[in-house]
C-alpha positions as CSV (number, residue, x, y, z in Angstrom):
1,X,-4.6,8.6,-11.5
2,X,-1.6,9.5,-9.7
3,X,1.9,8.6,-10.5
4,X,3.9,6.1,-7.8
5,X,7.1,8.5,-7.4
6,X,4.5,11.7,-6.4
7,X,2.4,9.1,-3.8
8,X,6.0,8.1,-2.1
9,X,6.7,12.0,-2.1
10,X,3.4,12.3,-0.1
11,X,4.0,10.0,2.4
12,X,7.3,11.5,2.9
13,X,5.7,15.0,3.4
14,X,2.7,14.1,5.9
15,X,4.8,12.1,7.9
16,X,7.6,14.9,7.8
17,X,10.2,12.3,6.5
18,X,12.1,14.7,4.7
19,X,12.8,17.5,8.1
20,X,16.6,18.2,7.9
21,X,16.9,17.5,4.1
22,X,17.8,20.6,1.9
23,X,15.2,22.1,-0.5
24,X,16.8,20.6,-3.5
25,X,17.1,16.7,-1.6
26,X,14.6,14.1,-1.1
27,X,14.2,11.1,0.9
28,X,15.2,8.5,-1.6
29,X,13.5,5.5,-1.3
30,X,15.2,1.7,-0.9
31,X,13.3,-1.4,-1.7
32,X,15.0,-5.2,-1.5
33,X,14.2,-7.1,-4.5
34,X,11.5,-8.9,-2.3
35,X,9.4,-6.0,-1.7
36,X,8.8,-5.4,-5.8
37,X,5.7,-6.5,-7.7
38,X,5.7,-9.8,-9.0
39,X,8.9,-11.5,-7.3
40,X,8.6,-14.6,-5.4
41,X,12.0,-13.6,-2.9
42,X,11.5,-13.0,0.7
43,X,13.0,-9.9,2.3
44,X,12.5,-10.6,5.6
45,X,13.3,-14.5,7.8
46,X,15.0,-16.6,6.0
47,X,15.4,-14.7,2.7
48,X,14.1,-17.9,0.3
49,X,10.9,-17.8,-1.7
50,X,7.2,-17.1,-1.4
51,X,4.6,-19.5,-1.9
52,X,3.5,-17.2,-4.4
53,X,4.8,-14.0,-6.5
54,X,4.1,-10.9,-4.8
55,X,1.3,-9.0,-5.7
56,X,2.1,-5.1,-4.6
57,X,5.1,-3.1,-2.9
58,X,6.4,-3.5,0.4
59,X,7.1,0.4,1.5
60,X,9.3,0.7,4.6
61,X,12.6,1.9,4.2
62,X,14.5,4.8,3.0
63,X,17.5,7.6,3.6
64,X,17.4,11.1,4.6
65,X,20.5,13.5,5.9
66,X,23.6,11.8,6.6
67,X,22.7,9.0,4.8
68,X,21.0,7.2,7.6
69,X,18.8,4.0,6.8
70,X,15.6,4.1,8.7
71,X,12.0,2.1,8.5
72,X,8.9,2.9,8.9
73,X,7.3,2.2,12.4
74,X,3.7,2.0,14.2
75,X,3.2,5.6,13.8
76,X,3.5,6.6,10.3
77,X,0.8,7.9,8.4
78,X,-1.0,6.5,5.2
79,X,-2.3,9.1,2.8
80,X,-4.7,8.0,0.0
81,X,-3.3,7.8,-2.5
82,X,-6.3,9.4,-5.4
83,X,-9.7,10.2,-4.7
84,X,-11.7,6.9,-4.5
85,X,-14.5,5.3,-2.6
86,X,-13.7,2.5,0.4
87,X,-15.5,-1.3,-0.5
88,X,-14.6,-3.0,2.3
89,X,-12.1,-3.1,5.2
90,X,-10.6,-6.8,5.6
91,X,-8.5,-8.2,7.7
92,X,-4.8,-9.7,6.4
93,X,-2.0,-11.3,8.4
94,X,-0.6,-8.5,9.9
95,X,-3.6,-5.9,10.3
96,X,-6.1,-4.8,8.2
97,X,-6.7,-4.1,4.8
98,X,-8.6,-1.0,3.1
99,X,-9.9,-1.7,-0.2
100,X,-10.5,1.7,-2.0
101,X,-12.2,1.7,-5.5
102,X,-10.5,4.6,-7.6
103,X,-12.7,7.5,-9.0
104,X,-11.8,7.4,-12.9
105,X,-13.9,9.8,-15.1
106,X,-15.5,7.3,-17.9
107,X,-16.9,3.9,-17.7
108,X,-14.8,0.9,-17.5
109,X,-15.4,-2.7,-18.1
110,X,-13.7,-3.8,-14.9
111,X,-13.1,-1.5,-11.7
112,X,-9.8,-0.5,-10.7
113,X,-9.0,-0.8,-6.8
114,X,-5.8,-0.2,-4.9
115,X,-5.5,-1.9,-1.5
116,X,-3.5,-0.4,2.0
117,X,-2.6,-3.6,3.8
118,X,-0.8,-4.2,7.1
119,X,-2.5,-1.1,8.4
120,X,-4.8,0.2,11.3
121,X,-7.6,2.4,8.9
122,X,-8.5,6.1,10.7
123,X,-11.1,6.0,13.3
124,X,-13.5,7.9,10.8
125,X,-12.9,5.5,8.3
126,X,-15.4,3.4,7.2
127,X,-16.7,1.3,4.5
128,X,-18.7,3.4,1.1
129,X,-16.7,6.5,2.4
130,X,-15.4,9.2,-0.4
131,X,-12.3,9.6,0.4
132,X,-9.8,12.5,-0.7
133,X,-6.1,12.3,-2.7
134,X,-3.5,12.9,0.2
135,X,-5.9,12.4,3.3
136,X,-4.5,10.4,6.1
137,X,-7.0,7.1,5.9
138,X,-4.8,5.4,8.3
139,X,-1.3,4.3,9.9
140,X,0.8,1.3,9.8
141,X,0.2,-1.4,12.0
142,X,3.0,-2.7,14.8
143,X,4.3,-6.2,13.4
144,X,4.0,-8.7,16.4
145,X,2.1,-11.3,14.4
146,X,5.3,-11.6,12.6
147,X,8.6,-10.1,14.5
148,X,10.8,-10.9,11.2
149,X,9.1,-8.1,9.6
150,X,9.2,-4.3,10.4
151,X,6.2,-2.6,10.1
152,X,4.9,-1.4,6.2
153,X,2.6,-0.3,4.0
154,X,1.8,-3.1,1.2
155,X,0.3,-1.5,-1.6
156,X,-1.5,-3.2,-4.6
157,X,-3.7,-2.8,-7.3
158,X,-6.2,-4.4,-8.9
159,X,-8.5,-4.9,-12.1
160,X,-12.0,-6.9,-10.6
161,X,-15.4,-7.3,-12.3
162,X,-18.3,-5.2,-11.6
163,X,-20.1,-8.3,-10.3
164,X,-18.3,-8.9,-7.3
165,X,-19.7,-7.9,-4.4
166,X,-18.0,-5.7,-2.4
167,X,-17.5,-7.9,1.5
168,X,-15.7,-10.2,-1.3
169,X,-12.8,-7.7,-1.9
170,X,-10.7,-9.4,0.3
171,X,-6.9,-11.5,0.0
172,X,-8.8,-14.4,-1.1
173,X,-10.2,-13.3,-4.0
174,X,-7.2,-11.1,-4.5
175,X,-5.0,-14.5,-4.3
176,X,-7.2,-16.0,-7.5
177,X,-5.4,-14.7,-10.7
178,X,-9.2,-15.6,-11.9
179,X,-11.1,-13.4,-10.5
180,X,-8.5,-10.5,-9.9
181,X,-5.3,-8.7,-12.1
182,X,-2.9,-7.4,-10.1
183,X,-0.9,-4.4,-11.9
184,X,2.4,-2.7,-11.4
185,X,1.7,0.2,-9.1
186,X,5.3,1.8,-10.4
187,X,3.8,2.2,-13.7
188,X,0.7,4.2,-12.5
């Protein structure tokens, strides 16, 4: 499985973040206390509380030369993050949502998923694909559903049984603490 730091270095690669940085920078990486895993802060409207505690990363902004603050917009590319296999392509408030099942060598007692929300997937992208670590699967959708919020890529993880069929990978099962455990995607 890859490591969180090496998956934001990707992004910042294929979407040539890091043009005008010397060899021994990088784009460094900002996150308001909202966008982390498990907090119940806003970081967008009103800045108050969510109804629940968040269940991924928010990935938008960072710095490059000159210490400029920028965000992501419409156009920036989503790699996969590790080889895996697509379940199911849902929708979520903003866009869509790719549900990818990661490819772990062994047998496991629960399947492992990570999930690219608030994106538009790749044209060739579709669901039971094998998909390849560091392959553009898709981009990050505009925001116009919700102007308070620039356009990001929310990324989560999951534990979910076996059993559960795959058009069921969605937000509402992802909601139920039941029937899905989100992890920290930092500590991957």
């Amino acid at each position: 499985m890859s490591r969180f730091s090496d998956y934001l270095e990707t992004i910042s690669r294929i979407n040539c973040l890091d043009q005008g940085l010397d060899q021994n920078q990088a784009v460094q990486w900002l996150f308001h206390c909202g966008m982390l895993f498990s907090t119940r802060d806003k970081w967008w409207g009103n800045f108050k509380f969510r109804h629940t505690a968040h269940e991924g990363i928010d990935i938008t902004y960072f710095r490059t030369a000159r210490d400029r603050l920028n965000c992501f917009d419409d156009t920036v590319k989503i790699p996969a993050m590790d080889d895996g296999q697509v379940l199911n392509i849902c929708d979520d408030f903003l866009g869509k949502s790719l549900v990818v099942e990661q490819q772990a060598p062994g047998a496991r007692e629960e399947r492992i998923v990570f999930v690219y929300a608030h994106i538009i997937p790749a044209q060739e992208i579709k669901t039971g694909n094998i998909i390849q670590k560091n392959t553009c699967i898709a981009t990050v959708c505009h925001t116009r559903k919700n102007p308070q919020l620039p356009p990001h890529l929310h990324f989560s993880c999951f534990e979910v049984g076996h059993r559960i069929k795959e058009k069921n990978l969605n937000w509402t099962l992802f909601s139920d603490p039941f029937k899905a455990k989100p992890f920290h995607p930092i500590f991957l």
